[in-house]
C-alpha positions as CSV (number, residue, x, y, z in Angstrom):
1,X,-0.7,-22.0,-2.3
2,X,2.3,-20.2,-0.6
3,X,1.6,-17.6,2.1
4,X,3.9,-15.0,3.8
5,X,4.3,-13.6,7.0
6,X,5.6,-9.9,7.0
7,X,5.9,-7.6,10.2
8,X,3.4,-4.5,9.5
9,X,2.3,-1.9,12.2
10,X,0.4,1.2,12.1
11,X,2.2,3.6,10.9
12,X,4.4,2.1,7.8
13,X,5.1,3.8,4.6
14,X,3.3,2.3,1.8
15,X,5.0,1.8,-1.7
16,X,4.2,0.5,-4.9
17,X,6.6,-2.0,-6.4
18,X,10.6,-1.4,-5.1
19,X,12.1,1.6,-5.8
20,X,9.1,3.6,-6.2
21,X,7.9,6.8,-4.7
22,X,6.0,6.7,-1.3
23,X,1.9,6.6,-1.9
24,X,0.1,6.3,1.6
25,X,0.6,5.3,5.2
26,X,-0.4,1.9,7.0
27,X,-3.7,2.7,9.3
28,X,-4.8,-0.9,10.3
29,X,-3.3,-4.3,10.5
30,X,-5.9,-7.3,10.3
31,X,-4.8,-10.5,9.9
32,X,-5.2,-11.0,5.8
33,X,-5.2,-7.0,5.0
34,X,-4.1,-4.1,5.7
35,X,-6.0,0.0,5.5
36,X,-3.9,2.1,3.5
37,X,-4.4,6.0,3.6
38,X,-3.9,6.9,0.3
39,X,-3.3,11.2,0.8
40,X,-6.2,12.7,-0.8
41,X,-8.4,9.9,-1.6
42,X,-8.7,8.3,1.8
43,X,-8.4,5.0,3.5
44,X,-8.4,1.7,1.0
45,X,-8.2,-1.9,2.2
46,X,-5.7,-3.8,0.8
47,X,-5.6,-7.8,0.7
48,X,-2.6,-9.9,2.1
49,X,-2.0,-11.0,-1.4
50,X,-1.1,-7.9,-2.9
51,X,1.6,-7.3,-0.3
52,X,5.2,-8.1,-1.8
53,X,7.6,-7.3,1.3
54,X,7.2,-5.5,4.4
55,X,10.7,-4.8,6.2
56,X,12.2,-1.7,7.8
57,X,8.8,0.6,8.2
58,X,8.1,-0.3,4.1
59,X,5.2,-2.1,2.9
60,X,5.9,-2.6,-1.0
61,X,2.7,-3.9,-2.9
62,X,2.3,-6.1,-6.2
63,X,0.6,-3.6,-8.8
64,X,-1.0,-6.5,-10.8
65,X,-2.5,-7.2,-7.5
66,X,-4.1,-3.4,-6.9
67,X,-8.0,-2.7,-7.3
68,X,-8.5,-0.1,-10.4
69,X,-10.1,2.1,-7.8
70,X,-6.6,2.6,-5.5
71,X,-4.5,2.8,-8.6
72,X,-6.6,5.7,-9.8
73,X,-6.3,7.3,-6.6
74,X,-2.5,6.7,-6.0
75,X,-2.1,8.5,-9.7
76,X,-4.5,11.2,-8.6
77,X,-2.3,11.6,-5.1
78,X,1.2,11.7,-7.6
79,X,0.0,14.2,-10.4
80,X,-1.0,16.5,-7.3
81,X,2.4,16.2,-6.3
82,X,3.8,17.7,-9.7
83,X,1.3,20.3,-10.1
């Protein structure tokens, strides 16, 4: 199994896949996840695994990787943005 090492810290915007809109903010780094605030829903961890690339202040994540629960949540934070 092939592992990755990306530079996150506190602080880094959070995307799904490349190119997308930004959906939360890095709030911990731990050593195979991360916590994601997710605006509006609150804090989610997120496993190593489901982190693509992290370069430049960007975390992008794998969608096919998410739980149900945060992809809910990121829609919820997006349709509040269009309201």
């Amino acid at each position: 199994m092939a592992t990755h090492s990306f530079s996150v810290s506190v602080g880094d915007q959070v995307f799904i896949g490349k190119g997308e809109e930004e959906v939360g903010a890095v709030r911990h780094v731990a050593r195979d996840h991360l916590v994601v605030y997710i605006e509006g829903a609150g804090d989610f961890q997120i496993d190593g695994p489901a982190v693509l690339s992290a370069h430049d202040g960007k975390v992008i994540l794998d969608p096919t990787k998410l739980d149900p629960k945060l992809k809910k949540a990121i829609e919820s934070a997006h349709s509040r943005e269009t309201e």
